[in-house]
N, C-alpha and C positions, 0 to 999 in steps of 0.2 A: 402439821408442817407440809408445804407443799412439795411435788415430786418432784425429784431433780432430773433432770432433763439429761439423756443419753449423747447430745450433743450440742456442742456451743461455737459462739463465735470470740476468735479473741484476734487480736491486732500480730502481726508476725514478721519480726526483721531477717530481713533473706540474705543481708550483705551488709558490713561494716563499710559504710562509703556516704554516710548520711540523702542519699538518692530520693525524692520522694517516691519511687516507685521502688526501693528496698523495703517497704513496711508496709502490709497490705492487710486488710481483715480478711480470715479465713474463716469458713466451719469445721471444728477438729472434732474427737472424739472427748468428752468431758472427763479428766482425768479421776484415778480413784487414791483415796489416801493410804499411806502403809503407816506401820508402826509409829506411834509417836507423832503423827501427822492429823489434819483436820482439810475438809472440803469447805472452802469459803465461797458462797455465794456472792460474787462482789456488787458490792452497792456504786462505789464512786472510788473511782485514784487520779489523784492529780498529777500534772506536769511538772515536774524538778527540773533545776539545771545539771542535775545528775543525770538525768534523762535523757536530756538533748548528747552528754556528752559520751554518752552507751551506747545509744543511736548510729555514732560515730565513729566507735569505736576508740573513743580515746579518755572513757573511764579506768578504774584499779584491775579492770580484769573483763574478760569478755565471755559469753557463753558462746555453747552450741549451736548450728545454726540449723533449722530455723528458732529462735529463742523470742518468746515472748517477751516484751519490755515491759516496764512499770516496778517500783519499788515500794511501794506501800498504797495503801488503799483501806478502803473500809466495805463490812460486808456482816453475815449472818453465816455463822456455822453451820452447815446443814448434812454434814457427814461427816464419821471421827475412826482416825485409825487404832489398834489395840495401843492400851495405854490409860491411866488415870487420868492426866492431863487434858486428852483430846476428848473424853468423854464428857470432863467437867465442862468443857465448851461446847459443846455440842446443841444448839438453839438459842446462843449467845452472840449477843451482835459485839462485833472487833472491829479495833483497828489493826492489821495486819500491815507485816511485808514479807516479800519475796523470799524465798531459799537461799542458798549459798549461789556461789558460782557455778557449780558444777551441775546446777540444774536449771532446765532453759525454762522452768515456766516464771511467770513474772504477771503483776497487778492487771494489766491491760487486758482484760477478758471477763465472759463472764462470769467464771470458774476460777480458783485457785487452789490448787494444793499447795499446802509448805507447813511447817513445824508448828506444833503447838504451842511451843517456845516463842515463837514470833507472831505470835497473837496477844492482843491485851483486852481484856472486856472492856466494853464503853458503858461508862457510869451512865446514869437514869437520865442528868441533865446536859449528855454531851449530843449533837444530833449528827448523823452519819456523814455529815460533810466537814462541818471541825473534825471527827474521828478518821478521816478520807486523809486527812493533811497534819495529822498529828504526832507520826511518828520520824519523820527528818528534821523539818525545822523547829517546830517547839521545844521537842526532845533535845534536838541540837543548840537550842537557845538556854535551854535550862544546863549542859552539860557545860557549854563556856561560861557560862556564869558562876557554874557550881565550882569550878577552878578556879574563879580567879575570886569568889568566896574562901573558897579553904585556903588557899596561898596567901588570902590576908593582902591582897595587892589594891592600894593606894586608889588607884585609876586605871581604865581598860582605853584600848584604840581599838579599832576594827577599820576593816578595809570591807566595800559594798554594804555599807551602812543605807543605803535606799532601798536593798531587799527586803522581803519578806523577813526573813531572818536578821536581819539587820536590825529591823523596826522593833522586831522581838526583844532583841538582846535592849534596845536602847529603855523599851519599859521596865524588862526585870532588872536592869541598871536603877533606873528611879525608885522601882518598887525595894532594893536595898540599899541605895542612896551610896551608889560608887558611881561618878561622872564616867562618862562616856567620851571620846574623840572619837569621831566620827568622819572617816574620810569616804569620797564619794566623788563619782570623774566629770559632772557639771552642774551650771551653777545652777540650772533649775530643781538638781535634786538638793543642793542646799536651801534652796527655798522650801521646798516641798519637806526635807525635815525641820526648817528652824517655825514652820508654823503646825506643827505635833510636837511643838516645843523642846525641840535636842538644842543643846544651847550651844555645842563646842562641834561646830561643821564645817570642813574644810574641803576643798576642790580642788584633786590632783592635776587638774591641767594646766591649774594659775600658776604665775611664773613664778611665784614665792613660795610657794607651798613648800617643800622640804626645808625653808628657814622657819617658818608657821609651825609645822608638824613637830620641829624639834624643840622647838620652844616650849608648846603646850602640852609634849609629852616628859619633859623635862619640868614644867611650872606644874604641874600635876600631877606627878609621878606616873606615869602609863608604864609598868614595869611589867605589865600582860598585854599583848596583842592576840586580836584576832584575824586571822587571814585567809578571805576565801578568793581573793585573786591569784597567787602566787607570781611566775614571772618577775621582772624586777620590781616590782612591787610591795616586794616580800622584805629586798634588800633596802627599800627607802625606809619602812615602815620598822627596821629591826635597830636601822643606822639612827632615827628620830630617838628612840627610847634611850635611858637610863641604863648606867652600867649594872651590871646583873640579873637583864628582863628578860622575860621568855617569851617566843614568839610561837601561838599555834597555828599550822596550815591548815585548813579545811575543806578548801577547793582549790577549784582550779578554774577561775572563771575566764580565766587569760588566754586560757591553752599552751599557756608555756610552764617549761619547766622554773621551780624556783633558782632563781640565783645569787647568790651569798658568799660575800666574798668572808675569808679566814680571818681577816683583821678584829670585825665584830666580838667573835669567837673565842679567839685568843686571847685581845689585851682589853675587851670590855668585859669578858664572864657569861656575855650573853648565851643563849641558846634557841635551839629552833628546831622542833617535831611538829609531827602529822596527829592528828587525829581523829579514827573513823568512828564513826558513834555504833557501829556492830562490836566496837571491840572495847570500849568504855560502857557499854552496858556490859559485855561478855564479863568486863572484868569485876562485873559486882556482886551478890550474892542472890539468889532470889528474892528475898524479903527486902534488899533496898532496892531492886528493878521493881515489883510491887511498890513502893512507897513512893520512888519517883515519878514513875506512872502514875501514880494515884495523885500529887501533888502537881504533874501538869496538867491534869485533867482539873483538876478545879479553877486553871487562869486560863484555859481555850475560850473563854467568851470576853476576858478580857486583856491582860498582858501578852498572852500567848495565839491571839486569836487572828486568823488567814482571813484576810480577807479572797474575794472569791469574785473575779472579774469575767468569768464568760463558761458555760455549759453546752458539750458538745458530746452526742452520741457515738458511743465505741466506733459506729460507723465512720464518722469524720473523721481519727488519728490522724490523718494528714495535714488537715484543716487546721486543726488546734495545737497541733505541734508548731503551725506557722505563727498562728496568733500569739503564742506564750513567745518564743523566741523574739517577735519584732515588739511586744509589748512587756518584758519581764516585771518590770517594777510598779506593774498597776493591778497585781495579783493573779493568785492560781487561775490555771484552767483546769477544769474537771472535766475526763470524762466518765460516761454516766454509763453500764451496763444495767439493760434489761433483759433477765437470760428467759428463755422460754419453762412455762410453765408444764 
């Protein structure tokens, strides 16, 4: 194995105020693992819209400053803190994310320390870039589906059905034959899904759309929404469904808060939660966080698979932060760490 290097370079946010001159690459001191912890050499971490909105300052939580950015990434164990866990990884290529809140390191470097827990070995036939982009959206494509599988629910809607994740969910829909509604805010992203073949595509800006929405979530039962816009968004898309549907939030791509008025609530039965995929893995047992793992790694090449629109050296985070933001729905941007040997 090769020597880990006493110092690295990683990307560093100096100030919640999205500034591009708050995020700058540094040389720090290359951190060392403690108890229950693992040193991840990182390969590649891509650009989220969780990203951009951490950046800003207006994700679930913020870190210390200066705080590393990045939430997942992929990489190669190269040092393991005491503990069985970290040992058993130890020369094992992961897909990895980031710490809790309370700790400022994050994907965007060469290095990473964080939990053993938060590492997944990457099967023989996954290769470091599916594994780079595996643990937000797929993960997060496979957990709204596994909900609206166990609940037995009719038909799904989704809101930013031209993501990444959007596209996701619309396959593992096919793949267990529950129709999808598919809302999306122009008409060329309705084109762009109805020829990947989404059949049920509609366009929140046309003047009909909320009569459209509620029909087809009413003629199909949509009794599960998914919602990564929130803002009023949340409230069209809860007011379209069936009496006694539930609506999950999962972003926030709006920047606004959800708004919902009590009527839904009260005299339809509806209901409406958040849900973070740190805390729907959290709440599962090890042996099915192993299995589900293990079951989205086998569709990363196909249901489940990012595509990958542009590669940019840790050095650019500036650069590629602009390109992901003015181009979101034409796929990830990766950046690529090469730490010194």
């Amino acid at each position: 194995m090769t020597s880990i290097s006493s110092q690295m370079l990683a990307a560093q946010l100096l100030a919640y105020d999205g500034k591009p001159e708050s995020l700058a690459v540094a040389e720090i001191a290359v951190p060392h693992p403690g108890a229950g912890e693992v040193l991840v050499r990182m390969h590649a971490s891509p650009i989220n819209p969780s990203d951009l909105l951490f950046v800003r300052g207006l994700y679930g939580f913020k870190k210390r400053l200066p705080a590393i950015p990045g939430f997942e990434g992929s990489g190669t164990v190269v040092a393991a803190g005491n503990g069985i866990l970290p040992k058993l990884l130890k020369g094992r290529r992961v897909a990895c994310t980031a710490a809790d809140a309370n700790v400022a390191s994050g994907t965007w470097a060469e290095y990473m320390v964080t939990s053993a827990r938060l590492c997944v070995p990457l099967q023989k036939q996954v290769d470091m870039e599916q594994g780079a982009t595996m643990l937000v959206n797929p993960l997060m494509a496979w957990a709204l589906m596994d909900e609206a599988r166990r609940g037995r629910h009719r038909s799904v809607v989704q809101t930013a059905a031209a993501s990444a994740l959007g596209k996701m969910v619309i396959r593992l829909a096919r793949r267990f034959s529950i129709p999808v509604i598919n809302v999306v805010r122009r008409a060329d992203q309705v084109r762009l899904l109805q020829e990947t073949g989404a059949e049920h595509v509609l366009d929140s800006s046309a003047p009909e759309f909320d009569t459209r929405l509620r029909e087809e979530c009413h003629r199909l039962g949509a009794s599960i929404g998914f919602d990564a816009v929130a803002g009023d968004m949340s409230e069209r898309i809860l007011r379209a469904q069936p009496k006694g549907s539930r609506l999950i939030v999962y972003g926030l791509l709006s920047h606004a808060p959800v708004q919902i008025g009590a009527a839904p609530l009260i005299f339809e039965r509806k209901s409406v939660e958040g849900l973070y995929l740190s805390d729907w893995m959290r709440d599962r047992n090890l042996l099915r966080q192993l299995r589900v793992a293990s079951q989205v790694q086998k569709l990363l090449a196909s249901d489940l698979k990012t595509e990958i629109q542009a590669h940019y050296p840790l050095e650019h985070v500036s650069r590629a932060l602009q390109n992901y933001a003015a181009h979101m729905t034409a796929g990830k941007v990766l950046l690529t760490a090469s730490p010194a040997q």
